[in-house]
N, C-alpha and C positions, 0 to 999 in steps of 0.2 A: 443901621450904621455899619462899613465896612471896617471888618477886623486890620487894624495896623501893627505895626512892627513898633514894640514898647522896650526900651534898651534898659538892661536894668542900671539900678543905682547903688552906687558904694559909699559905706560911710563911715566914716574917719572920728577920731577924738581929737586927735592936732593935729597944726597944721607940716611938721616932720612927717609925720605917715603919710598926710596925704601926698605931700610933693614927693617924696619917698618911693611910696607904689607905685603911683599914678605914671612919674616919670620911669619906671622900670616895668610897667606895662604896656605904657605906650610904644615904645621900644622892639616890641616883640609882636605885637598884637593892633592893628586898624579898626577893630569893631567896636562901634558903637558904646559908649556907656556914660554914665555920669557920676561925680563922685561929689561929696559937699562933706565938711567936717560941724558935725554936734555937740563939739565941747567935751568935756572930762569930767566923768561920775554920772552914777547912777538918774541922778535926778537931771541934769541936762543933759543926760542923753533922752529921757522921755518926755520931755518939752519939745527939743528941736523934731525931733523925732515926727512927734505928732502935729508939730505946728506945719512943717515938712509937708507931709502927706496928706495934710489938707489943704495944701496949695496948688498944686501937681498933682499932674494926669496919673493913676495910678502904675507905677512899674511893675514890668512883667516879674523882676526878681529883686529882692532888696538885700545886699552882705554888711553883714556886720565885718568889720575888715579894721587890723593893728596888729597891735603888739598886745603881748600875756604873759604871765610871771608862771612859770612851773612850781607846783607845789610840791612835789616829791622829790626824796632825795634819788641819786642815781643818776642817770644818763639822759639830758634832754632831750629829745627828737631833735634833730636839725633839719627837719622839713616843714611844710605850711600843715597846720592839722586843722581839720572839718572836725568841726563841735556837734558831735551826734546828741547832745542833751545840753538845753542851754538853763542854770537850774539857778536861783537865788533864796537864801534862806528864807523862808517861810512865805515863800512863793512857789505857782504851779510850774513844774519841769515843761520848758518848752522844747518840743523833739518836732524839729522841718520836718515839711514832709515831702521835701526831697532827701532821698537816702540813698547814698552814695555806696553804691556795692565794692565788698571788699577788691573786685576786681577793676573796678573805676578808679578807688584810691592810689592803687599798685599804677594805674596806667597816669595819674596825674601826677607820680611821686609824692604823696600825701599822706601822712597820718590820721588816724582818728582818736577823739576822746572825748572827755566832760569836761562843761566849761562851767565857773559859776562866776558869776558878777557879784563884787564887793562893794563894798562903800567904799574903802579906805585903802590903801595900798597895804601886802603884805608885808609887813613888817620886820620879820622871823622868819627863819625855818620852823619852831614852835609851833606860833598859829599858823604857817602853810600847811602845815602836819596836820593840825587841830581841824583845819577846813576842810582838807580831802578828805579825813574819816567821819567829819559831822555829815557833809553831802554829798560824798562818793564823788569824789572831781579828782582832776589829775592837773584841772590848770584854771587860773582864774586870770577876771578882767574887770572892768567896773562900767562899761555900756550895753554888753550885748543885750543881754536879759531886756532892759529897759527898751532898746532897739523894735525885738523881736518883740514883745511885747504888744506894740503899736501899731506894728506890721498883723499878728495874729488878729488882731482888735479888729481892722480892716478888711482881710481876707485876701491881704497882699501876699505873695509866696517870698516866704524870707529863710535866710538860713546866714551861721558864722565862720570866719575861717577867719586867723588867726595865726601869726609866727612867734617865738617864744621870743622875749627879749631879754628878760632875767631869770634868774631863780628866786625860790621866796628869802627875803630875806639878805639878800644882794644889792647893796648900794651901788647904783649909776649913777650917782650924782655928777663925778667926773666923765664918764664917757657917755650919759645918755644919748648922747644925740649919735655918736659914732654905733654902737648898738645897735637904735631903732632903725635905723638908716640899712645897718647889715641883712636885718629881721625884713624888712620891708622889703627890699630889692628880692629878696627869697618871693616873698609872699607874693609880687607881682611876678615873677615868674609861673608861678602857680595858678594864680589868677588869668594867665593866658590859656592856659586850658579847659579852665572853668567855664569864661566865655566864648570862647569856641564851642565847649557841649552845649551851652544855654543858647547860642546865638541859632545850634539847627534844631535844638529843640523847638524855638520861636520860630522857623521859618514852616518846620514841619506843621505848628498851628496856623497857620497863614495858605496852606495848600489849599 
């Protein structure tokens, strides 16, 4: 069977982020990709997840891609940051094994850090506190883990990335929607970089 061009996939917890991104990637970027949204939380995201990728061809690359609350106090990154460790309590640390050299993140304007996936929204600065020193994270979400997960399970190449949208403990009730929307257009900007390296990556296997 002749090796084809597999566009990867992006996936969403709602449907704000997706049109979000999606539309601020399109924007900048022609290549290739697909994006579907798997719902909010832990547990639907490893349903859609896997229901997903046993439907479909398997994608060359699969992102965990939104929004994420900062856990620490002090200065948020105001850039898209790559989750070099995706870890949920009393679960195994999943680290891509695409790894982004500190000098790729400098050239896509990106950050890097630890991500963990929750159940439940953080609530607090408190338990944000409480979280980053129980599992060394810097920033949490409540899909990735589940995502990556499913993808690992597979032997699909998966990795997350990420724009911050609150801090712990920071009610949006009133502006969530203005926020994510901020986060996101970042994040698709970002994302045009990403699939530019992945799309000659893919071409490079196709020689």
């Amino acid at each position: 069977m002749s090796a084809r061009y597999r566009p990867p996939l992006l996936l969403f917890s709602s449907p704000v982020e997706l049109s979000a991104c999606c539309d601020a990637l399109k924007e900048k970027c022609s290549l290739p990709f697909s994006a579907e949204r798997i719902g909010v939380g832990p547990r639907n995201a490893r349903h859609s997840t896997a229901q997903l990728l046993d439907t479909i061809d398997p994608p060359s690359l699969v992102l965990a891609v939104g929004g994420a609350t900062w856990l620490l106090p002090g200065k948020i990154p105001a850039v898209s940051i790559w989750a070099r460790e995706i870890k949920r309590i009393g679960q195994v640390t999943i680290r891509p094994e695409i790894n982004l050299s500190s000098q790729s993140l400098q050239q896509f304007a990106m950050y890097s850090a630890r991500l963990v996936t929750v159940s439940r929204p953080v609530v607090n600065r408190e338990s944000g506190a409480d979280i980053a020193n129980e599992v060394e994270a810097e920033m949490a979400d409540m899909e990735s883990h589940s995502i990556l997960s499913e993808c690992v399970r597979r032997e699909v190449s998966c990795a997350a990335i990420r724009a911050v949208v609150n801090r712990a403990g920071e009610n949006l009730s009133e502006r969530y929607r203005e926020a994510t929307v901020s986060a996101m257009n970042l994040l698709g900007q970002s994302l045009v970089a990403i699939l530019r390296w992945h799309d000659a990556k893919e071409m490079r296997r196709l020689r």
